[in-house]
N, CA, C and O of each residue as an XYZ file, in Angstrom:
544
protein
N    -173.242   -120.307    -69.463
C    -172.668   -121.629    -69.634
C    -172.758   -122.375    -68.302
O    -172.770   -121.715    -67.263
N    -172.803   -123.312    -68.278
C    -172.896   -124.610    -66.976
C    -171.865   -125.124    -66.763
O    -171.122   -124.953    -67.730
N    -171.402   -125.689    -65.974
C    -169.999   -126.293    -65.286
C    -169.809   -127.384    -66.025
O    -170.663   -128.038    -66.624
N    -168.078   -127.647    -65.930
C    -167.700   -128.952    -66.981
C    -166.650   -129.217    -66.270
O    -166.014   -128.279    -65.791
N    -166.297   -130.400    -66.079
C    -165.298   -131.558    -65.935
C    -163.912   -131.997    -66.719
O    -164.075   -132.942    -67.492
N    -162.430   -131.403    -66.633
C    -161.908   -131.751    -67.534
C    -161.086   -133.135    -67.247
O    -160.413   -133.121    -66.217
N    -161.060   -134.256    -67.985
C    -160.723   -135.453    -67.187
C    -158.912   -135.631    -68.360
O    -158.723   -135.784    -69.567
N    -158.058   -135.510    -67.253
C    -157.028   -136.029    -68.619
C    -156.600   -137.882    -67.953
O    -155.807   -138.291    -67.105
N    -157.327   -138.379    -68.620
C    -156.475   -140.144    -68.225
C    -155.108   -140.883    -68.199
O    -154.268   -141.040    -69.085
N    -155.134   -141.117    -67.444
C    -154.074   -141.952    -67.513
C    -154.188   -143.452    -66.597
O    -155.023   -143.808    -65.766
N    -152.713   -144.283    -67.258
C    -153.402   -145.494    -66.700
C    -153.218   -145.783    -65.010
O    -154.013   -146.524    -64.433
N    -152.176   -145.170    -64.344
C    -152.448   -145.269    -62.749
C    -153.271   -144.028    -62.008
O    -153.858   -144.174    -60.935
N    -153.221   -142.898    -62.687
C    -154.494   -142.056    -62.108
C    -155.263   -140.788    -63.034
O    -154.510   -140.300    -63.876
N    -156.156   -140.413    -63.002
C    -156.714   -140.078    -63.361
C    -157.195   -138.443    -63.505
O    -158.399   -138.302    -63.719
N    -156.583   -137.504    -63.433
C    -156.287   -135.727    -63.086
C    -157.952   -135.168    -63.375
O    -158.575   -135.497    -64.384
N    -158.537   -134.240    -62.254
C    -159.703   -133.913    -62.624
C    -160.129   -132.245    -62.046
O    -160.123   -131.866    -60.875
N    -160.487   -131.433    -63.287
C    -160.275   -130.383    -63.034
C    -162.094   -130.143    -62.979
O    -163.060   -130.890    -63.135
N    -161.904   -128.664    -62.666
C    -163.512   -128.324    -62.929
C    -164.116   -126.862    -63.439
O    -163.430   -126.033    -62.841
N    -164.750   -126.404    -63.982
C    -164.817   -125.212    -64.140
C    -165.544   -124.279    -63.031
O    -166.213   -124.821    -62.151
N    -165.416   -122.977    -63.080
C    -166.502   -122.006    -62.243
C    -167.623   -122.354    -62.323
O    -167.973   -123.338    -62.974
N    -168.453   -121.553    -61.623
C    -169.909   -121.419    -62.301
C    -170.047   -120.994    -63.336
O    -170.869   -121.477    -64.114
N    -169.149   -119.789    -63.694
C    -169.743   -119.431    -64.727
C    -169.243   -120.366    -66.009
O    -170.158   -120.333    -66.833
N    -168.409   -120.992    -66.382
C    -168.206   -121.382    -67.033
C    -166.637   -120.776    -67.832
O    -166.266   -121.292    -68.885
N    -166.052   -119.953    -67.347
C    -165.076   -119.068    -67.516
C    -163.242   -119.976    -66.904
O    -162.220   -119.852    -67.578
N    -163.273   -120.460    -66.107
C    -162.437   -120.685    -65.496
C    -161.618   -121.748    -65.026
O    -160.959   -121.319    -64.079
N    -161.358   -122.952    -65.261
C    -160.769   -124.299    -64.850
C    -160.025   -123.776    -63.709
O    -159.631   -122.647    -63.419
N    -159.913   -125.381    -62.913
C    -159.446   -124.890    -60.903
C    -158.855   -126.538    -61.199
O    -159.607   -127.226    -61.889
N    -157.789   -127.074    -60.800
C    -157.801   -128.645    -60.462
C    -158.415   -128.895    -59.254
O    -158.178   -128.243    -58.236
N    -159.245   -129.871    -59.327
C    -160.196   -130.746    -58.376
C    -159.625   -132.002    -57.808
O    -159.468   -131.896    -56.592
N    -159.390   -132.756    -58.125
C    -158.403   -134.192    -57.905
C    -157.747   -134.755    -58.746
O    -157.341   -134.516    -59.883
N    -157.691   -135.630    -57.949
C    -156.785   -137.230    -58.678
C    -157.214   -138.205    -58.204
O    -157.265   -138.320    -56.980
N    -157.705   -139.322    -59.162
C    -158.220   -140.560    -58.686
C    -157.578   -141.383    -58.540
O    -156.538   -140.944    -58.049
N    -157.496   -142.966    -58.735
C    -156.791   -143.761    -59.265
C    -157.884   -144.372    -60.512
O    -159.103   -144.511    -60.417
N    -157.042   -144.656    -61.623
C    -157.465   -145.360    -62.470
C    -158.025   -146.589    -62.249
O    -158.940   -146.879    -63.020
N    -157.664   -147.589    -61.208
C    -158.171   -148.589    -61.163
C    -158.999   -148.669    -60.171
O    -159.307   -147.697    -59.481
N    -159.475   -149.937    -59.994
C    -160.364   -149.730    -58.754
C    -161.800   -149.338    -58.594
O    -162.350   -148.580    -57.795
N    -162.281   -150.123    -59.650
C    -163.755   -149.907    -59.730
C    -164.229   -149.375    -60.947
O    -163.273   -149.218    -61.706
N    -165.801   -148.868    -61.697
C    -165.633   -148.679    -62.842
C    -165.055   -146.998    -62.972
O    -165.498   -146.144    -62.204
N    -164.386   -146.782    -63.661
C    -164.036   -145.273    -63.560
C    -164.840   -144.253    -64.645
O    -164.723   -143.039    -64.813
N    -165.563   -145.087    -65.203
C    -166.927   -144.274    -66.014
C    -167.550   -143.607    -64.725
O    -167.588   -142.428    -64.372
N    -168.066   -144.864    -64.096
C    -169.303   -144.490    -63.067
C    -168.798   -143.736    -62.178
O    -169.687   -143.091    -61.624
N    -167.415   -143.438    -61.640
C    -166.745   -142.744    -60.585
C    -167.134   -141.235    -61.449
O    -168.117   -140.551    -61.162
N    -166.399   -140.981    -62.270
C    -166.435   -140.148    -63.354
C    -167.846   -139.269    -63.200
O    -168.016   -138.140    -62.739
N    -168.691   -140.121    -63.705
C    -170.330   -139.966    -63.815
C    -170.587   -138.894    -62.922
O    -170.612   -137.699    -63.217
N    -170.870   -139.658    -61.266
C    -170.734   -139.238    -60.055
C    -170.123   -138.375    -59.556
O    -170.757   -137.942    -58.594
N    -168.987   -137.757    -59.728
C    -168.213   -136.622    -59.632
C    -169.125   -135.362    -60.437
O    -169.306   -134.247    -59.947
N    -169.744   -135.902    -62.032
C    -170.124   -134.909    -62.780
C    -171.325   -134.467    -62.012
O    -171.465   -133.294    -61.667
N    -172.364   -135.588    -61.690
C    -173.020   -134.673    -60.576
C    -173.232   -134.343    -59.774
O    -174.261   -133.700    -59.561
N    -172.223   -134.661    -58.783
C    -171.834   -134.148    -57.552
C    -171.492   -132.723    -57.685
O    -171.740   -131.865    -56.838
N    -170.951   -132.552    -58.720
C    -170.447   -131.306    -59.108
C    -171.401   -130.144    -60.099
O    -171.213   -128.929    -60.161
N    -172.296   -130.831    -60.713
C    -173.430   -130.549    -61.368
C    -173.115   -129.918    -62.801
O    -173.613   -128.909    -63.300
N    -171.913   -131.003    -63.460
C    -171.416   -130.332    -64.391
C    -172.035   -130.946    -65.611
O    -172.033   -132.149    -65.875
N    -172.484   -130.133    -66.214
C    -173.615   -130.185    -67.918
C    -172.474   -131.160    -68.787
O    -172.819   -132.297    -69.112
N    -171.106   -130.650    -69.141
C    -170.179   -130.876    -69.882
C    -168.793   -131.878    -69.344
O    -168.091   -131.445    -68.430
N    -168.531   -133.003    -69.881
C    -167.253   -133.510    -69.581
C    -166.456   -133.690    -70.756
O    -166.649   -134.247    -71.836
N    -165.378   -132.977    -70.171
C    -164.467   -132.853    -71.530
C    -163.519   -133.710    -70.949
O    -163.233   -133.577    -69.759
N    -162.810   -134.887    -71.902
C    -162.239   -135.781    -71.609
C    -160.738   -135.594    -72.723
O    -160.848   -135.543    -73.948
N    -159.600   -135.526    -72.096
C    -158.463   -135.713    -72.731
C    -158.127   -136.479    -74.068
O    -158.693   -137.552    -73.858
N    -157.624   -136.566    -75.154
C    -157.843   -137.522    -76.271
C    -156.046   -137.384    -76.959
O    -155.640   -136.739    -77.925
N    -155.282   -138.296    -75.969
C    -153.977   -137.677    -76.635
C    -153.638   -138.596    -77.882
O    -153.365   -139.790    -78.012
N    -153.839   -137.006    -79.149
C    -152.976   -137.482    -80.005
C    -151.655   -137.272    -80.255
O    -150.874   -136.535    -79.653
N    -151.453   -138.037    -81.268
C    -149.636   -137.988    -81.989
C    -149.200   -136.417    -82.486
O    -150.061   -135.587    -82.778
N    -148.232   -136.225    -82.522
C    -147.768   -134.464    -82.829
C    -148.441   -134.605    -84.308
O    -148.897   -133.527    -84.689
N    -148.577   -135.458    -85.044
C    -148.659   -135.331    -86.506
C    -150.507   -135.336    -86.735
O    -151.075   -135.314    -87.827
N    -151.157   -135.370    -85.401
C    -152.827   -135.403    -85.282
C    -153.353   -137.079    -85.360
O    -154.457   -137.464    -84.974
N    -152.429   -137.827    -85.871
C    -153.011   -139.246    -85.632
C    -153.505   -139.638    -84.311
O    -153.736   -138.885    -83.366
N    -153.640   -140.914    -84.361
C    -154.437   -141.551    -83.248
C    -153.560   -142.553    -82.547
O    -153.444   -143.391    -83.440
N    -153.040   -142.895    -81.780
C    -152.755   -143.477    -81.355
C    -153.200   -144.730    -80.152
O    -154.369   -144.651    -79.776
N    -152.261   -145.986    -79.469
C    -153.268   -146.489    -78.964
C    -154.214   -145.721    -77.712
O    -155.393   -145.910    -77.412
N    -153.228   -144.816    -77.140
C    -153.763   -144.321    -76.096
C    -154.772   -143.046    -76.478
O    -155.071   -142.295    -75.550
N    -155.179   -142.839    -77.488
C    -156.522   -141.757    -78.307
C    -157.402   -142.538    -78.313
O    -158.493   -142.164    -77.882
N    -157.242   -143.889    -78.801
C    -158.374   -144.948    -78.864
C    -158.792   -145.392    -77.603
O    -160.003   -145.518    -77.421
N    -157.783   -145.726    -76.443
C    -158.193   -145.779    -75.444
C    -159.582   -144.529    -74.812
O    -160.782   -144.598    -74.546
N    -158.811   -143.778    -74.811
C    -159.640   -142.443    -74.545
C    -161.062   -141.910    -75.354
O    -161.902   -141.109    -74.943
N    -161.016   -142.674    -76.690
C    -161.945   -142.692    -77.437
C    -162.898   -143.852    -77.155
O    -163.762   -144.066    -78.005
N    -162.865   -144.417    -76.367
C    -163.351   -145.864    -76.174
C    -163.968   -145.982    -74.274
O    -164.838   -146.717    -73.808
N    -162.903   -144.716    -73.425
C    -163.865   -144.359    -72.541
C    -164.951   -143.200    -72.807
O    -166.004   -142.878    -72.256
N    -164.398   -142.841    -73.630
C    -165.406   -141.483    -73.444
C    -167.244   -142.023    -73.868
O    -168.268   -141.530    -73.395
N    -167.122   -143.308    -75.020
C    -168.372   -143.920    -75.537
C    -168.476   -144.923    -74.031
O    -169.443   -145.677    -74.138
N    -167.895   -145.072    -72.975
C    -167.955   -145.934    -71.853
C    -168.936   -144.785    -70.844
O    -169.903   -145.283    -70.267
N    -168.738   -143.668    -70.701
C    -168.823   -142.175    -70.118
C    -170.452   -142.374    -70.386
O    -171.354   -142.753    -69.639
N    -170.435   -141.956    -71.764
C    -171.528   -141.452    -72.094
C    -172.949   -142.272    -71.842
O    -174.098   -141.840    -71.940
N    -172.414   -143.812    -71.427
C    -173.754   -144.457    -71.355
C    -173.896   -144.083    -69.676
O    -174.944   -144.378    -69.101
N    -172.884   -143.483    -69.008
C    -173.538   -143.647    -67.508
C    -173.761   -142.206    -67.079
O    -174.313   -142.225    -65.979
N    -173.553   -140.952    -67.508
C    -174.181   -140.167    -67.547
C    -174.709   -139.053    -68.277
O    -174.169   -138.740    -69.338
N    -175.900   -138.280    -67.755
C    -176.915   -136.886    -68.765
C    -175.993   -136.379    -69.018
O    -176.328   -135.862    -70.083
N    -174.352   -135.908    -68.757
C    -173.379   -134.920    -69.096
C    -173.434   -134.835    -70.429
O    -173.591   -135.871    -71.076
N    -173.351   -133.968    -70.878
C    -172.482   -134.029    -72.635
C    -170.856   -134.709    -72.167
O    -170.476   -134.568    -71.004
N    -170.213   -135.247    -72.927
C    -169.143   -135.806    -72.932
C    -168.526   -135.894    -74.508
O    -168.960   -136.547    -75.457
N    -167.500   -135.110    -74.443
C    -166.890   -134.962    -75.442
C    -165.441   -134.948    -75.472
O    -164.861   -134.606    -74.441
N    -164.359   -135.461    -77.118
C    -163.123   -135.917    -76.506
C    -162.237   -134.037    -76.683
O    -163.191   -133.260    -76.719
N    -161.556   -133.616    -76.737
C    -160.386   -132.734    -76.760
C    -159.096   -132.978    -76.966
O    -158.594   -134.017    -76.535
N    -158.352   -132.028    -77.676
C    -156.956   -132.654    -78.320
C    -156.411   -132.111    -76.441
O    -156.942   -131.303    -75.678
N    -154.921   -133.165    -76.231
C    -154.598   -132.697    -75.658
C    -152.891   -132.869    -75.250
O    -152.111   -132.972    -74.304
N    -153.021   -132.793    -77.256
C    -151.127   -132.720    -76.856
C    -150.444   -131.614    -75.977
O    -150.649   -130.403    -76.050
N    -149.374   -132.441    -74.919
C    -148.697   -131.615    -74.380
C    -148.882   -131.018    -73.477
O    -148.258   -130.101    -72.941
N    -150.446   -131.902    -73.088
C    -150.584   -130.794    -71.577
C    -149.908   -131.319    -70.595
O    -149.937   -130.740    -69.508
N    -149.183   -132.472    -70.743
C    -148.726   -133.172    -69.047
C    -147.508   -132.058    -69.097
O    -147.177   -131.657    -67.981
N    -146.834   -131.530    -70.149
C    -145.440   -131.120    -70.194
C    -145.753   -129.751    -69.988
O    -144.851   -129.081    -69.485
N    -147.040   -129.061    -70.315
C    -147.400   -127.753    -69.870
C    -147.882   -127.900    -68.952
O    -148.204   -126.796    -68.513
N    -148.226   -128.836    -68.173
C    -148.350   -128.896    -66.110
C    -146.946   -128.664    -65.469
O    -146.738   -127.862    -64.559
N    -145.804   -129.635    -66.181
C    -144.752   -129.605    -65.537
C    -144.198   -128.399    -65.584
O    -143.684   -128.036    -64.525
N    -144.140   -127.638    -66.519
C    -143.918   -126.436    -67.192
C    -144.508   -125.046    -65.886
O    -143.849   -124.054    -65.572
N    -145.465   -125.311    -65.522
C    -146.250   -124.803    -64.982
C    -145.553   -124.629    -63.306
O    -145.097   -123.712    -62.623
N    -145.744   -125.798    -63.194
C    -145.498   -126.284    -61.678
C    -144.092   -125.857    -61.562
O    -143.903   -125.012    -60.688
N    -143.139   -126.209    -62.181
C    -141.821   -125.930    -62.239
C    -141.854   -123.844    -61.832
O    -141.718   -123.078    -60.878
N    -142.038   -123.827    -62.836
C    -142.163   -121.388    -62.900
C    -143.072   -121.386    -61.734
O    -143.466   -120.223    -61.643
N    -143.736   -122.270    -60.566
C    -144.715   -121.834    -59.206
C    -143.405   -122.073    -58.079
O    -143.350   -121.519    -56.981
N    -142.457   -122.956    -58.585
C    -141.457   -123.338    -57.835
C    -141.503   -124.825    -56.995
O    -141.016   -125.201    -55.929
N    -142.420   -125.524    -58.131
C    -142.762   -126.893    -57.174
C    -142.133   -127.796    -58.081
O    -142.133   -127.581    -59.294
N    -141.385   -129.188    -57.355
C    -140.962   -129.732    -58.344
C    -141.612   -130.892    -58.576
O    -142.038   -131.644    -57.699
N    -141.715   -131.086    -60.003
C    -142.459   -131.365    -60.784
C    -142.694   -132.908    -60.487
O    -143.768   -133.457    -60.242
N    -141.490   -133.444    -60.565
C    -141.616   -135.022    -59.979
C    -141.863   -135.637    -59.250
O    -142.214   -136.808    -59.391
N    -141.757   -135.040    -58.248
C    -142.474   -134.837    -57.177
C    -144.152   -135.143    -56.637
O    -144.611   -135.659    -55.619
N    -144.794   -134.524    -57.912
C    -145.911   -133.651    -57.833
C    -146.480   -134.556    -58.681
O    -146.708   -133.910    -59.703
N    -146.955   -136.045    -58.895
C    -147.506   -136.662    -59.685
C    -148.842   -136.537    -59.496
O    -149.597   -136.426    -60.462
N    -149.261   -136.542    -58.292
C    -151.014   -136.248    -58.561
C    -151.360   -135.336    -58.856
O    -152.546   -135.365    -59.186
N    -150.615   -133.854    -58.964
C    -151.307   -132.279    -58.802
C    -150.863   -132.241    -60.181
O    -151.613   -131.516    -60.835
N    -149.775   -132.829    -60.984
C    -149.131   -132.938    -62.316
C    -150.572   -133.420    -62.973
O    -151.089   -132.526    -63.644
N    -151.129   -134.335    -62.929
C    -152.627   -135.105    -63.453
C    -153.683   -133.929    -63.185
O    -154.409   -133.443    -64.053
N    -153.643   -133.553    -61.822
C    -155.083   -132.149    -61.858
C    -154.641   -131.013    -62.814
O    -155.455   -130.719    -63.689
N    -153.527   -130.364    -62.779
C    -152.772   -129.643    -63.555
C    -153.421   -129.861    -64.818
O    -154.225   -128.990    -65.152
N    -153.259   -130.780    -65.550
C    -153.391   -131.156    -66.879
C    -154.767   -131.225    -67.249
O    -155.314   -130.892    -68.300
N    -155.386   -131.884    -65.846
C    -156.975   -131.724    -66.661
C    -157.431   -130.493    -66.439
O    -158.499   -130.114    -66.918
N    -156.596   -129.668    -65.617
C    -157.348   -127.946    -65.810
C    -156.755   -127.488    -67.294
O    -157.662   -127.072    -68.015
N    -155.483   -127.470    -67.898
C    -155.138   -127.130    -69.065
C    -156.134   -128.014    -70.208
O    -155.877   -127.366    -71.223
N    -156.677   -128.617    -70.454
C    -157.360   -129.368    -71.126
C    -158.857   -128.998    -71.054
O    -159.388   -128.858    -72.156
N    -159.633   -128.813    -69.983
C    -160.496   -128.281    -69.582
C    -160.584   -126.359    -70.188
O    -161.439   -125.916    -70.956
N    -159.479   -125.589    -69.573
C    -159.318   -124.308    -70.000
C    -159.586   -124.100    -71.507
O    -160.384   -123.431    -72.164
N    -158.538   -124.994    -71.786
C    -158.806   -124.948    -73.808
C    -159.783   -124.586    -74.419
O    -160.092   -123.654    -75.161
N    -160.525   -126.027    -73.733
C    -162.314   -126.025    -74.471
C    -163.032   -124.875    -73.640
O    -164.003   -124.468    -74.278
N    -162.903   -124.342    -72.653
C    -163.441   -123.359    -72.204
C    -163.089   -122.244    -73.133
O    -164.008   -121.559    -73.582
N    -161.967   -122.016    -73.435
C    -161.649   -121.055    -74.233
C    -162.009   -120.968    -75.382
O    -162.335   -119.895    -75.890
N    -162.012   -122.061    -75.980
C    -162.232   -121.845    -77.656
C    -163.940   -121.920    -77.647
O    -164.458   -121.784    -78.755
N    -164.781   -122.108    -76.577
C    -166.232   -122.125    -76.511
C    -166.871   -121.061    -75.533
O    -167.627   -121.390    -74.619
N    -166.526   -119.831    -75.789
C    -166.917   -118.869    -74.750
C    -168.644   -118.492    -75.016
O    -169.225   -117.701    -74.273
């Protein structure tokens, strides 16, 4: 497997995880800011800076699987994604990962509120891991 990108969005920044080489493993990588230029093309650029085949992009739905505005949002970068780079780019469910970062961070002994940018990398490694997992 080839390296992948897990991006979870949000609207002031942006959490960005990455996998191993082998394809086995999510690590958090950064935090961007959401604004501030196009964040497709930032996005893009990271993927091959990083030389990652796959970007898996966050898609939060409603507990009940609907869509909401912020799924459409996310559904609406990811077709923004795909025109600026060779990556595969694809969306992922990703209820609940901000609360399984905090979750996380909290049992390492860091507090959580604190921790708003590593809370965003956090999440796009749980989001990232998923699809790693369920695609071994």
């Amino acid at each position: 497997m080839n390296k992948a990108l897990g991006i979870d969005l949000g609207d002031a920044r942006v959490g960005i995880a990455a996998s191993d080489d082998l394809g086995m493993l999510a690590h958090p990588l950064q935090t961007i800011p959401a604004t501030g230029g196009d964040l497709a093309k930032r996005i893009a650029a990271l993927a091959t800076e990083h030389r990652a085949a796959t970007i898996v992009v966050g898609v939060p739905r409603n507990m009940d699987g609907s869509r909401g505005p912020a799924a459409e949002k996310a559904l609406a970068f990811i077709e923004d994604l795909k025109k600026c780079t060779p990556s595969r780019v694809l969306g992922w469910d990703e209820r609940l990962t901000t609360v399984s970062a905090q979750r996380a961070l909290r049992e390492a002994g860091r507090d959580a509120r604190s921790q708003k940018s590593i809370i965003d990398q956090v999440a796009a490694q749980i989001i990232l891991q998923g699809w790693l997992d369920a695609n071994p």
